[in-house]
Structure formats: structure tokens, C-alpha cells
C-alpha positions as CSV (number, residue, x, y, z in Angstrom):
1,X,18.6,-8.5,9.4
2,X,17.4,-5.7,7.6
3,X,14.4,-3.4,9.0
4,X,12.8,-3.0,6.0
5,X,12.0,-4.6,2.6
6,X,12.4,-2.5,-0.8
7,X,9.6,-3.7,-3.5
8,X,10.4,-3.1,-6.9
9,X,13.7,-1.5,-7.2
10,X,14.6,-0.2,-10.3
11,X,17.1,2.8,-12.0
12,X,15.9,5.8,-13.4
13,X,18.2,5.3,-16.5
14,X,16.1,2.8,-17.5
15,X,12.6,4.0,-16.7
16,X,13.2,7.5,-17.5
17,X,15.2,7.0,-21.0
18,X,14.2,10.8,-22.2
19,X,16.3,12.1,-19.1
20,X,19.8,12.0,-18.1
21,X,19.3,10.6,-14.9
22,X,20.7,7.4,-13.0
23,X,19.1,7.4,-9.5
24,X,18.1,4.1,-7.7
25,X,15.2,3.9,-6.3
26,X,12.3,1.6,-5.7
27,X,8.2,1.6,-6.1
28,X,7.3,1.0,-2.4
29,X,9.6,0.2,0.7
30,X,7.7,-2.4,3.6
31,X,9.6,-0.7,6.7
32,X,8.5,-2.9,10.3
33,X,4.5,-2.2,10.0
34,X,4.6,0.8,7.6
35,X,4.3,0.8,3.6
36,X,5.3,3.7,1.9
37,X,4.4,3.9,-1.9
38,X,5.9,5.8,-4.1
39,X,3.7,8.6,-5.9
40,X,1.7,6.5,-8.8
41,X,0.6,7.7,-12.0
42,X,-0.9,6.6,-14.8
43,X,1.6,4.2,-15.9
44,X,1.6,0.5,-16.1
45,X,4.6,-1.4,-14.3
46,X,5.3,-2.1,-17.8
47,X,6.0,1.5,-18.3
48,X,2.9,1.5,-20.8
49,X,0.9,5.2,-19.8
50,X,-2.8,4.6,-19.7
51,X,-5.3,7.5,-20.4
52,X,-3.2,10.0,-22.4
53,X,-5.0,13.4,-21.6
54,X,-7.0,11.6,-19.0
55,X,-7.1,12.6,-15.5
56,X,-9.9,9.7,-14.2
57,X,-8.5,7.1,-16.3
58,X,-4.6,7.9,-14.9
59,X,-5.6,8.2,-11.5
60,X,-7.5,4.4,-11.9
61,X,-4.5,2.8,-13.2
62,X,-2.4,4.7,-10.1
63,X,-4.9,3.0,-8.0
64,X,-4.7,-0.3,-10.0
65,X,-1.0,0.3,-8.8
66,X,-1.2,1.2,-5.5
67,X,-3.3,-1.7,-4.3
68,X,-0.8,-4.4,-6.0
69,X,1.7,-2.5,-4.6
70,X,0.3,-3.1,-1.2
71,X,-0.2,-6.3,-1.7
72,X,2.9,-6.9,-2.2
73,X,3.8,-5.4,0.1
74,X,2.0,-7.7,2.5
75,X,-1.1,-4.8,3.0
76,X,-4.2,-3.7,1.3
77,X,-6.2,-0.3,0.7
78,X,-8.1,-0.7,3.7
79,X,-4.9,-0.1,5.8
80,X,-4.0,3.4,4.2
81,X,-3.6,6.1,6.7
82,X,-2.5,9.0,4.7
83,X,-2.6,10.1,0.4
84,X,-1.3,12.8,-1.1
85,X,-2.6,13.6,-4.5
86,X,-0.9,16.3,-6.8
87,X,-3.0,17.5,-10.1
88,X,-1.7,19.8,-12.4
89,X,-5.0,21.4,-13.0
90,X,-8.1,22.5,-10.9
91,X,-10.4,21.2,-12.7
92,X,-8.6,17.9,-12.3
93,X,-9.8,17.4,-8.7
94,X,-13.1,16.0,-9.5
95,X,-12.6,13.5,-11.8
96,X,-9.6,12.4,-10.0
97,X,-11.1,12.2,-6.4
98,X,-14.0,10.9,-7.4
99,X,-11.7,7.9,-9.0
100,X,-9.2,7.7,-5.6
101,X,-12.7,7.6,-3.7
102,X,-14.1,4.8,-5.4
103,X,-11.2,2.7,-4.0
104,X,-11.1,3.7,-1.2
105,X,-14.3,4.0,-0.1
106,X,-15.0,3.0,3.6
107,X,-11.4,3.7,4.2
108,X,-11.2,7.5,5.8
109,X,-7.6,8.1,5.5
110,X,-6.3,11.4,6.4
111,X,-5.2,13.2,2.7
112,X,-3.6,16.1,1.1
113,X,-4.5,17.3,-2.3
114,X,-2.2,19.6,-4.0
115,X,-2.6,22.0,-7.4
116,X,1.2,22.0,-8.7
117,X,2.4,23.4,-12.0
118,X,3.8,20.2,-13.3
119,X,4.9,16.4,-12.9
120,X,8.2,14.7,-14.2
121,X,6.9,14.1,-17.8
122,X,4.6,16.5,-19.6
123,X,1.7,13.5,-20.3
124,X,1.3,13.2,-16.4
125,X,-1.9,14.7,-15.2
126,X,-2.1,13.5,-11.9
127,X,-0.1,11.4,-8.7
128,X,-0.5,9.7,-5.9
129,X,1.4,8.3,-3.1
130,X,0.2,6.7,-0.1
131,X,1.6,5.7,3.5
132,X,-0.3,2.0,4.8
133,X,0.0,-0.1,8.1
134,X,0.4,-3.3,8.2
135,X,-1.7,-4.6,11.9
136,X,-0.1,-6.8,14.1
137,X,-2.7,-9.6,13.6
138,X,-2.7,-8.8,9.5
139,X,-2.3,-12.0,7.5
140,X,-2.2,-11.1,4.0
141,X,-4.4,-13.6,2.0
């Protein structure tokens, strides 16, 4: 039996058609009690980016991701224990904590926020990836 679930596999041939790359990988991967997500951004699962220049409105639809990625998962955004959150500006941080806080307000996860110089495509402004639990006595509604 395996020891852990992978939740939306796909191939980066596909997803990525602007780059020459064929890696598989998956959006989230369910391993005993743990959920790890893969960093969101602000594109749809349909591959459709939402707030083109954006920061706030790209970090909401990462969110948006994140908690149905949990959910599938068999979690929620209560059981977050850690986020990472990379902007590619300063000035980026406010709009774009201020949005992660707003879901997951009441949480208190532990979190690192990074400044880098850039994300995989040029458009991205922001990404987020978190690390969930899954309690022993969770039943997933």
C-alpha cells in the first residue's frame, strides 16, 4: 500500500507550453497525516491567471487554491502549520499578507515570507505553499 496520496498530478509540458520542460509532478501530495501543497499562484486549476499585475487579487485565487487543495486532500486551512510566501517586490508584502491573513485568520501558523527576484513566469507576483496536518480524529466533512 502506498504511504502517501499524490493530488493532481500533472506534466510540465503541458502546463508550462512556453518552456521546454517535461517534469512530473503534482499540486499537493497527502503523505500519512501531512499535506504538502505546492507553492500557489494566481492561476486557476484551469491554467487561467487571475489579477494580471495584481499582487492581492493573485494571492486570493492562491488561497482560493490552497484551501480546495486541502480539501482534497482530506484537510482544511485551520490545520496549516507552516506558509512560505515569496513576492517579488517589497511593496508586495502588504497587500499580499493582508489577503493570506484574511484566510487564515484564527489559524497562527508558523511562516516565512521571502523578497526574491523572480517567479517561473514573468506575470507571477507572488506564491505560496503550505505544509497541513491532518488530526487523528479529523473527519473531513
Amino acid at each position: 500500500m502506498p504511504t502517501h496520496t499524490r493530488i493532481r498530478m500533472f506534466n510540465t509540458k503541458e502546463t508550462y507550453p512556453n518552456q521546454s520542460l517535461d517534469n512530473d509532478l503534482c499540486q499537493a501530495v497527502r503523505a500519512g497525516n501531512t499535506v504538502y501543497v505546492r507553492g500557489q499562484i494566481g492561476t486557476d486549476f484551469a491554467g487561467n491567471l487571475v489579477g494580471l499585475g495584481n499582487p492581492q487579487a493573485q494571492a486570493e485565487q492562491a488561497m482560493k487554491n490552497v484551501k480546495q487543495l486541502l480539501e482534497e486532500a482530506g484537510s482544511d486551512l485551520s490545520h496549516i502549520v507552516k506558509t512560505t510566501t515569496y513576492i517579488i517586490d517589497p511593496r508586495y508584502r502588504e497587500p499580499v499578507y493582508k489577503e493570506v491573513g484574511k484566510w487564515l485568520k484564527g489559524v497562527f501558523p508558523i511562516s516565512t515570507g521571502l523578497v526574491i527576484s523572480g517567479l517561473g513566469q514573468p506575470e507571477w507576483l507572488m506564491e505560496i505553499d503550505v505544509i497541513a496536518v491532518i488530526p487523528d480524529d479529523w473527519t473531513a466533512a
